[in-house]
TORKOL-4160 file (C-alpha; in steps of 0.2 Angstrom, whole numbers, padded with zeros to 4 digits, m for minus):
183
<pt num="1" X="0000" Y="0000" Z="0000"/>
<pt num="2" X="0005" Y="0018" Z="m0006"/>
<pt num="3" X="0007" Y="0028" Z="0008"/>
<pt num="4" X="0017" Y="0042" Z="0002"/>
<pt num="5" X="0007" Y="0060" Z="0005"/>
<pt num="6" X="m0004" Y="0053" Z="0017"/>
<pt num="7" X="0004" Y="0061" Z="0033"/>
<pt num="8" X="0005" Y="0079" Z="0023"/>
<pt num="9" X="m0012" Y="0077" Z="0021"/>
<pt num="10" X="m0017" Y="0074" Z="0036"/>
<pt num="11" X="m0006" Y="0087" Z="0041"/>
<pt num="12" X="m0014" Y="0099" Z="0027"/>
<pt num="13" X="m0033" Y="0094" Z="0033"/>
<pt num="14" X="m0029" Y="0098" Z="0051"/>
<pt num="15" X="m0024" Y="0115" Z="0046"/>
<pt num="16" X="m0036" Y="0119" Z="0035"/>
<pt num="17" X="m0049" Y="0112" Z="0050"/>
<pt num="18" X="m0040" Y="0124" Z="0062"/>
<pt num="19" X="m0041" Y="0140" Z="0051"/>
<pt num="20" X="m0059" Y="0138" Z="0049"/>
<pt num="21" X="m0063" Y="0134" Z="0067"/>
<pt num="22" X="m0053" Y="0149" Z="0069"/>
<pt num="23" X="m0061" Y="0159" Z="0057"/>
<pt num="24" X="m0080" Y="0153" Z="0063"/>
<pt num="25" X="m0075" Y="0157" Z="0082"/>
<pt num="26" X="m0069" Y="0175" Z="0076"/>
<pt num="27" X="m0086" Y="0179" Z="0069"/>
<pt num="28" X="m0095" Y="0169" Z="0083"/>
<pt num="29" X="m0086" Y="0182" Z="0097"/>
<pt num="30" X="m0089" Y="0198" Z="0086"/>
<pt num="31" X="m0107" Y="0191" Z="0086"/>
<pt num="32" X="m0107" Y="0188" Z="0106"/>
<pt num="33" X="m0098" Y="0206" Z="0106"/>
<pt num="34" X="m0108" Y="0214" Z="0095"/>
<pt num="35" X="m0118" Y="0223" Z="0110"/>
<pt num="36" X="m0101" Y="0227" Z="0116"/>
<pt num="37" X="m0092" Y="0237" Z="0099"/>
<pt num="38" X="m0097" Y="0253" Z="0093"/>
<pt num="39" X="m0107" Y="0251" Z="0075"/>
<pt num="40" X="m0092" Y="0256" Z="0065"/>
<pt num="41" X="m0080" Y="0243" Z="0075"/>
<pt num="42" X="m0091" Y="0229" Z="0073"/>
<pt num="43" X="m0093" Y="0233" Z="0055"/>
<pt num="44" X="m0075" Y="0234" Z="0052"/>
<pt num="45" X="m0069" Y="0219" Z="0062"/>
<pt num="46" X="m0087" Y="0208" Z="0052"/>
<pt num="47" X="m0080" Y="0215" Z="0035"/>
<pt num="48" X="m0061" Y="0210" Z="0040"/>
<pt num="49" X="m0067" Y="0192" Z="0044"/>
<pt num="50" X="m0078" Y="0191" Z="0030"/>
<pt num="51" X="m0062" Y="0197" Z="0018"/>
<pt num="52" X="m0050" Y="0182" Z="0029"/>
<pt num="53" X="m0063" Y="0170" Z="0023"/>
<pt num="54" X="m0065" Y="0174" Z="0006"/>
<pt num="55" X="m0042" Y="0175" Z="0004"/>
<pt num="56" X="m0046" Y="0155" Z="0012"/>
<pt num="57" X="m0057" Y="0150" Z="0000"/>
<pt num="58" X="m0047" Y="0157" Z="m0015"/>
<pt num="59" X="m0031" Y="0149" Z="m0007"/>
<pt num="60" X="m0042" Y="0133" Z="m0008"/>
<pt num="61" X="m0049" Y="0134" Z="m0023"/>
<pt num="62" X="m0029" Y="0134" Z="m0029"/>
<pt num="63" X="m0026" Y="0119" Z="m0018"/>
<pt num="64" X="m0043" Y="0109" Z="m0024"/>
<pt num="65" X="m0034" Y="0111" Z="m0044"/>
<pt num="66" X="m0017" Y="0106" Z="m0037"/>
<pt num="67" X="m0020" Y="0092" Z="m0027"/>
<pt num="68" X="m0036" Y="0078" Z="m0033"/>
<pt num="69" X="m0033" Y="0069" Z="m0014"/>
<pt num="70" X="m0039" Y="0084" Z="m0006"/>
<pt num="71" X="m0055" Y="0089" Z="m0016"/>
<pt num="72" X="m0066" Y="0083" Z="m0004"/>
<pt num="73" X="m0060" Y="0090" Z="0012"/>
<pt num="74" X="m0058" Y="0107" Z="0002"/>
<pt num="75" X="m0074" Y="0108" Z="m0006"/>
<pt num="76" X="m0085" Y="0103" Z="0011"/>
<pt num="77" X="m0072" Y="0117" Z="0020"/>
<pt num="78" X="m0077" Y="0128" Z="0003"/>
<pt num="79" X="m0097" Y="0128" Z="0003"/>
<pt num="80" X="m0096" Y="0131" Z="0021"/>
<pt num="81" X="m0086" Y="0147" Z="0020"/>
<pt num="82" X="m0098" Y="0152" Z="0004"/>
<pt num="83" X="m0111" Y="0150" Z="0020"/>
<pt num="84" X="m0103" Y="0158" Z="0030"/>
<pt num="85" X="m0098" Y="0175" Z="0018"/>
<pt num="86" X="m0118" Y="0175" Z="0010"/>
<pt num="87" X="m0125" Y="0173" Z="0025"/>
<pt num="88" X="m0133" Y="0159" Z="0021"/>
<pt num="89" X="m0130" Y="0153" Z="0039"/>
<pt num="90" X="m0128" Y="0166" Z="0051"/>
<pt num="91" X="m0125" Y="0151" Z="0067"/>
<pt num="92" X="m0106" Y="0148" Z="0069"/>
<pt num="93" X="m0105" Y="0132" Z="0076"/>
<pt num="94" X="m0118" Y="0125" Z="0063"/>
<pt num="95" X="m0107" Y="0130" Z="0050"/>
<pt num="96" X="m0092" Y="0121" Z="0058"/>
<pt num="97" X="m0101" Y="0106" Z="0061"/>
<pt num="98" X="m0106" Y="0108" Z="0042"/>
<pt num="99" X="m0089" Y="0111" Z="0037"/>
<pt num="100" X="m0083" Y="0096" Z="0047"/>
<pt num="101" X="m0096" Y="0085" Z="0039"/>
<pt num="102" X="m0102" Y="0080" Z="0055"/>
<pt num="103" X="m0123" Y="0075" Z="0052"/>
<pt num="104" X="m0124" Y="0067" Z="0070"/>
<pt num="105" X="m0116" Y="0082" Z="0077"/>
<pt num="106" X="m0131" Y="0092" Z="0067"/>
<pt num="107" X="m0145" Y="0081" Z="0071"/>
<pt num="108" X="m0138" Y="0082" Z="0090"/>
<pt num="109" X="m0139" Y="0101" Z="0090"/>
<pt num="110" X="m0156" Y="0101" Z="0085"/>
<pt num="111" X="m0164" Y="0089" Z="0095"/>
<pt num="112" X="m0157" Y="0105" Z="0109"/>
<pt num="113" X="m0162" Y="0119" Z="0099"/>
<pt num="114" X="m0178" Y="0109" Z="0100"/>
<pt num="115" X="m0178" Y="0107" Z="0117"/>
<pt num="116" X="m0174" Y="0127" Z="0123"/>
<pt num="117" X="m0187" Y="0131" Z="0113"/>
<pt num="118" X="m0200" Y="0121" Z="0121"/>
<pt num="119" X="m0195" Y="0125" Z="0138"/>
<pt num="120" X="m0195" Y="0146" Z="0134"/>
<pt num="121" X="m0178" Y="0148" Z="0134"/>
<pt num="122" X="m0175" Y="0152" Z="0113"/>
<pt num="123" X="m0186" Y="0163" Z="0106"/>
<pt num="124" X="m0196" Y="0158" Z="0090"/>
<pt num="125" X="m0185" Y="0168" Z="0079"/>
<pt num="126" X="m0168" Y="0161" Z="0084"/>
<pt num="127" X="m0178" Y="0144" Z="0085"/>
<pt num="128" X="m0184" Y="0145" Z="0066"/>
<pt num="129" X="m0165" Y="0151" Z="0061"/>
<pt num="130" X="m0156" Y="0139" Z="0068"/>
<pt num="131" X="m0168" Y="0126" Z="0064"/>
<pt num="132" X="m0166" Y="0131" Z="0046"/>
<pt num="133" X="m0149" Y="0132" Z="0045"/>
<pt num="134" X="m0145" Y="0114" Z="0053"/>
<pt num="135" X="m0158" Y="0107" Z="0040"/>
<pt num="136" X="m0153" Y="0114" Z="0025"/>
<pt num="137" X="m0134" Y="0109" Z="0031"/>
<pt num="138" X="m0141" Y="0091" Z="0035"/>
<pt num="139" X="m0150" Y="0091" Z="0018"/>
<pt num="140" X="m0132" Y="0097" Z="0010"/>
<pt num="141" X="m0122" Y="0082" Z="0019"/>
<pt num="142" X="m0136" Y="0069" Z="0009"/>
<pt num="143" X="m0144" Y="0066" Z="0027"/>
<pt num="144" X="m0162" Y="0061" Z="0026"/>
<pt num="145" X="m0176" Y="0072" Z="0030"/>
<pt num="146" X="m0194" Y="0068" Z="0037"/>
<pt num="147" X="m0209" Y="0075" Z="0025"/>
<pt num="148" X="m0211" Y="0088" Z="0041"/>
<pt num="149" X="m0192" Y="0094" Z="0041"/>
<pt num="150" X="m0194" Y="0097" Z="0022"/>
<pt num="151" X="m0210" Y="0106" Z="0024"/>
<pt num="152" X="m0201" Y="0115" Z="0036"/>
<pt num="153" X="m0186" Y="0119" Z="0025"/>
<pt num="154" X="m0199" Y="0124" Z="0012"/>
<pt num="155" X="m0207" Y="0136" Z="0023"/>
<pt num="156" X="m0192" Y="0146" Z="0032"/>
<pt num="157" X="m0177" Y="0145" Z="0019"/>
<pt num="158" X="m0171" Y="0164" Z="0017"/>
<pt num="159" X="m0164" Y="0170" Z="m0001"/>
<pt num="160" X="m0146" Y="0171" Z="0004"/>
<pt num="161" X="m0151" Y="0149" Z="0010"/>
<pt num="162" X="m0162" Y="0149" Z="m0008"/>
<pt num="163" X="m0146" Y="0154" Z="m0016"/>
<pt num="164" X="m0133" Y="0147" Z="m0008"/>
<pt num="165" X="m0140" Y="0130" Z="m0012"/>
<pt num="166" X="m0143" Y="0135" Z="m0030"/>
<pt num="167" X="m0124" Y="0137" Z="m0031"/>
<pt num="168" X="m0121" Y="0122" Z="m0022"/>
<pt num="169" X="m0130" Y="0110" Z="m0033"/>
<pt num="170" X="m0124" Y="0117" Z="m0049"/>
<pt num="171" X="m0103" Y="0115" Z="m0042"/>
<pt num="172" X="m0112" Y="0099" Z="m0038"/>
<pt num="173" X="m0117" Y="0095" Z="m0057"/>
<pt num="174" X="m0099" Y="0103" Z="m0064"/>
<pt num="175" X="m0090" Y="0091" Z="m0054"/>
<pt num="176" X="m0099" Y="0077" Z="m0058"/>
<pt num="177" X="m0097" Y="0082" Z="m0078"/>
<pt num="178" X="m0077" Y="0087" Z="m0077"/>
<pt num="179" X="m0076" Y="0067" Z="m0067"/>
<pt num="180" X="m0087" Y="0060" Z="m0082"/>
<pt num="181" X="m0073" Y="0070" Z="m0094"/>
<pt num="182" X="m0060" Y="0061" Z="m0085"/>
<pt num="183" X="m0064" Y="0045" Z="m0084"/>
């Protein structure tokens, strides 16, 4: 077996893992500070995360022509940073466990979101985004949704979430073409 690479990649992968968890918990403080900074401060320090994100996902779109073992890792870290820049999800931590491909993790976060809800401490606003947003990423990872969470999804999804999986799913069909090319 052909093990030449394997520890650089793992090496590469847990890098690229930690600069998006860094990343994501950068925006996820600015959001808990938010009440904190002065409008122009928080506007600044969103807009210089939001500019770090999108110089990641170009250095991985470089990678991702380079390097056919990493595709995977780099497109799943990719659509979660589109996510994140569109505001297509506006929760950190669903986007991390997006971005880590993690559908247990997701399904675990919203049996709570659930949970708070019910018991009065989320309101029905953050209830219905979060909500949302774990579906739409559960629905991304291929995980199976009831008719209700569907109908759900239906109901709730934003634009910037309408079009976020619009861009997503046509990525999804140039792939599959340029892989049909190849073979």
């Amino acid at each position: 077996m052909n093990t030449r690479g394997q520890a650089e990649t793992s090496q590469l992968r847990a890098n690229l893992e930690c600069q998006l968890d860094r990343l994501v918990a950068q925006l996820a403080d600015l959001e808990a500070c938010k009440n904190d900074l002065d409008i122009d401060e928080y506007e600044e320090t969103k807009k210089e995360t939001i500019e770090q994100l999108q110089e990641f996902n170009e250095s991985l779109a470089k990678m991702k022509k380079g390097d056919i073992t990493l595709i995977d890792e780099i497109s799943s870290f990719q659509l979660a940073i589109q996510a994140a820049i569109s505001d297509a999800f506006r929760t950190p931590e669903i986007i991390r466990l997006f971005a880590k491909k993690q559908p247990t993790q997701l399904r675990l976060k919203l049996s709570e979101i659930e949970r708070d809800y019910k018991i009065g401490t989320l309101s029905k606003e953050s209830y219905d985004l979060q909500k949302t947003e774990i579906l739409a990423a559960l629905q991304r990872l291929g995980d199976q949704l009831s008719n209700d969470e569907k109908l759900f999804l239906q109901n709730n999804t934003s634009d910037s979430l309408r079009e976020f999986s619009r861009i997503q799913q046509q990525e999804t069909v140039s792939e599959q073409n340029l892989s049909k090319i190849l073979k």
